[in-house]
PyMOL commands that place a pseudoatom at each C-alpha (Angstrom):
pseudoatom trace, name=CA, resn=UNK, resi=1, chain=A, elem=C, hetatm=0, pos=[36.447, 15.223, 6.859]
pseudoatom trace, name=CA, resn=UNK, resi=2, chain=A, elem=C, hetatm=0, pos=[37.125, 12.245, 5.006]
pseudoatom trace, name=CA, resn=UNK, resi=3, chain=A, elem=C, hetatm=0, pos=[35.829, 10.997, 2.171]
pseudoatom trace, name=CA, resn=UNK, resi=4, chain=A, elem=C, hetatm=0, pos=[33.995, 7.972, 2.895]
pseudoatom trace, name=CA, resn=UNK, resi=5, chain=A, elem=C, hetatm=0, pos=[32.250, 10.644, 5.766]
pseudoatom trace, name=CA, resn=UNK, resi=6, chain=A, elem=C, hetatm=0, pos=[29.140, 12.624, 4.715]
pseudoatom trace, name=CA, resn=UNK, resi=7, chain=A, elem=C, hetatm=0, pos=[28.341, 16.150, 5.788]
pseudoatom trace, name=CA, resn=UNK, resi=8, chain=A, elem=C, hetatm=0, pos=[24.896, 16.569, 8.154]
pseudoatom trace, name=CA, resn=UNK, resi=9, chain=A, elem=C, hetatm=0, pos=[23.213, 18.131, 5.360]
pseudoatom trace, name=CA, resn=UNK, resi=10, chain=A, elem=C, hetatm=0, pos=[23.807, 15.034, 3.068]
pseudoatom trace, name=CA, resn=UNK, resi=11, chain=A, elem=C, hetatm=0, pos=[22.684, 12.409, 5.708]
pseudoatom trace, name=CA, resn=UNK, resi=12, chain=A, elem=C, hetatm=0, pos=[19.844, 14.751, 6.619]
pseudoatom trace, name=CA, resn=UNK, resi=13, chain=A, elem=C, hetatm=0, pos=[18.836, 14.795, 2.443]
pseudoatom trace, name=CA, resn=UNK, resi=14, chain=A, elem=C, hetatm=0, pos=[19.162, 11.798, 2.689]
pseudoatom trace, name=CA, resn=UNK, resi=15, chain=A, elem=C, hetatm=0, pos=[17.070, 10.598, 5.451]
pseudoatom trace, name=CA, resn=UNK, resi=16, chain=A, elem=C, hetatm=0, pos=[14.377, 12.627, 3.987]
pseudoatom trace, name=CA, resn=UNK, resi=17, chain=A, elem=C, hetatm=0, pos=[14.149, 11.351, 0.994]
pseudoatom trace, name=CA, resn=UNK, resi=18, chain=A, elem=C, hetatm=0, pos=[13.775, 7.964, 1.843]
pseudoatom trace, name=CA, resn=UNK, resi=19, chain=A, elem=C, hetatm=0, pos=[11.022, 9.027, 4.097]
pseudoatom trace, name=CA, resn=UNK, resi=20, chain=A, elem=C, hetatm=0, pos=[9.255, 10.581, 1.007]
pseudoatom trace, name=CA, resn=UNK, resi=21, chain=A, elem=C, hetatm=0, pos=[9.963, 7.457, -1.290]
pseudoatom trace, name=CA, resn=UNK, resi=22, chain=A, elem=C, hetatm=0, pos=[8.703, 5.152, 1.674]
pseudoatom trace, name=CA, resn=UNK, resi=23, chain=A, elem=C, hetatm=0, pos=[5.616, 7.219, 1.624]
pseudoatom trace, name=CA, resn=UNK, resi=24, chain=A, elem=C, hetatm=0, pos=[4.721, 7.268, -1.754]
pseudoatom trace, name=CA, resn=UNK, resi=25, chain=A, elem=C, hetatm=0, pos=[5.313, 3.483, -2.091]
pseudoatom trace, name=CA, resn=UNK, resi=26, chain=A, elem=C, hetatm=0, pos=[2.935, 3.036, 0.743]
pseudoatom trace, name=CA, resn=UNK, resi=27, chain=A, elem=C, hetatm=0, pos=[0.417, 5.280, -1.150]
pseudoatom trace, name=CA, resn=UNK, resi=28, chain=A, elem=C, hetatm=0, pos=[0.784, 3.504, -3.830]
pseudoatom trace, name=CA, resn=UNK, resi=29, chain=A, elem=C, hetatm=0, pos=[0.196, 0.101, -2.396]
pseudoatom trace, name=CA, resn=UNK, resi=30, chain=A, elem=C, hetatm=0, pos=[-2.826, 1.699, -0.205]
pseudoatom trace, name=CA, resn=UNK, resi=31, chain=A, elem=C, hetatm=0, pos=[-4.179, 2.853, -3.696]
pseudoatom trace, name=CA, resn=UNK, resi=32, chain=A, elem=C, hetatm=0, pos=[-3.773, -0.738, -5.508]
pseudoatom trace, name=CA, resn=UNK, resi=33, chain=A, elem=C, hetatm=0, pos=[-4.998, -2.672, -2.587]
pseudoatom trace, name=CA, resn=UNK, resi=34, chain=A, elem=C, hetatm=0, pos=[-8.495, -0.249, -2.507]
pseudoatom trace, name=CA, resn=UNK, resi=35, chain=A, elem=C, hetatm=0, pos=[-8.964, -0.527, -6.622]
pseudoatom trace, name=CA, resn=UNK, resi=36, chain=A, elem=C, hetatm=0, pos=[-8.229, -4.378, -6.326]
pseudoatom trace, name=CA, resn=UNK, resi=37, chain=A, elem=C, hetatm=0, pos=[-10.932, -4.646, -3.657]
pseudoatom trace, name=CA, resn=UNK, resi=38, chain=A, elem=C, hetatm=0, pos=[-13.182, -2.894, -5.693]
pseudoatom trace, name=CA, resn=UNK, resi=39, chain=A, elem=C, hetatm=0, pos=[-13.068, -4.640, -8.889]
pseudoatom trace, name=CA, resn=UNK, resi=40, chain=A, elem=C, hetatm=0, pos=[-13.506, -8.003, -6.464]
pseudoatom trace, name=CA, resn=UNK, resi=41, chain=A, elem=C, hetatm=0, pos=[-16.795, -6.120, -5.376]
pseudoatom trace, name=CA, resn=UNK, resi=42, chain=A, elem=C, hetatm=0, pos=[-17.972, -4.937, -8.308]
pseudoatom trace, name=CA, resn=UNK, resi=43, chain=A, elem=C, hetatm=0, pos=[-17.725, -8.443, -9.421]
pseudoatom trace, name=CA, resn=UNK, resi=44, chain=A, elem=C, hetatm=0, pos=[-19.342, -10.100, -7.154]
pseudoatom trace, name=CA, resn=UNK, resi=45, chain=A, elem=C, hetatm=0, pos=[-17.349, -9.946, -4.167]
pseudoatom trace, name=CA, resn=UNK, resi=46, chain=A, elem=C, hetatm=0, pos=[-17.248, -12.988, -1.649]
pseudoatom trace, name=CA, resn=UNK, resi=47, chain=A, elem=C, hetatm=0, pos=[-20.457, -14.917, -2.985]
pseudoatom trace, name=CA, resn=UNK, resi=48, chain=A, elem=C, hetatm=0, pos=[-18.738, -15.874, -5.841]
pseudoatom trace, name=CA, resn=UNK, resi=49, chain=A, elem=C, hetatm=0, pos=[-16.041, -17.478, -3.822]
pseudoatom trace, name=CA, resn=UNK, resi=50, chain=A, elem=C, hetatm=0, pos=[-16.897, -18.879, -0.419]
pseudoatom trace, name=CA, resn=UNK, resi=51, chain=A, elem=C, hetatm=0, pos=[-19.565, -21.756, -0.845]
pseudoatom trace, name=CA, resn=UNK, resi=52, chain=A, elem=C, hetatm=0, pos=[-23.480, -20.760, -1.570]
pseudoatom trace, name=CA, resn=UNK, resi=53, chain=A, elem=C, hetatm=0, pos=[-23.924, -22.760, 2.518]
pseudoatom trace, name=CA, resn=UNK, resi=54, chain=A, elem=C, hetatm=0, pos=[-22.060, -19.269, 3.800]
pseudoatom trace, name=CA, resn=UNK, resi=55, chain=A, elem=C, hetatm=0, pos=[-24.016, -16.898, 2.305]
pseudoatom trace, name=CA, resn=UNK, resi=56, chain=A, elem=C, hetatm=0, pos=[-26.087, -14.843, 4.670]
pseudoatom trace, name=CA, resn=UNK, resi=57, chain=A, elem=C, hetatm=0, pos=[-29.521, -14.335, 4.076]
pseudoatom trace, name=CA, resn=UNK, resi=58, chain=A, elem=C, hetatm=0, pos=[-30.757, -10.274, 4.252]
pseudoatom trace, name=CA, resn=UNK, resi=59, chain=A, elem=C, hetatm=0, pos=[-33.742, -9.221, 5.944]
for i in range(1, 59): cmd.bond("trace and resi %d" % i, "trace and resi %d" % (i + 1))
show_as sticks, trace
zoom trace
């Protein structure tokens, strides 16, 4: 084998890990998106930005 080559085990380490970093950066994201949504919520959500004409009235 030659050294630029990498053994199966290496590619297969590898592969894996990326797989696991990919996943916990989508986690993370997931988990940013959901408390920035909340805080927007908590805070008066969409009546505080889309014109008081919009608003729907509740039964």
């Amino acid at each position: 084998m030659s050294p630029g080559e990498r053994s199966e085990d290496a590619i297969r380490r590898a592969v894996l890990t990326h797989r696991i970093r990919i996943l916990t950066l989508s986690l993370a994201a997931l988990t940013v998106a959901l408390v920035a949504y909340r805080i927007f919520d908590m805070s008066g959500g969409w009546q505080r930005v889309l014109p008081p004409e919009w608003a729907v009235e509740k039964k």
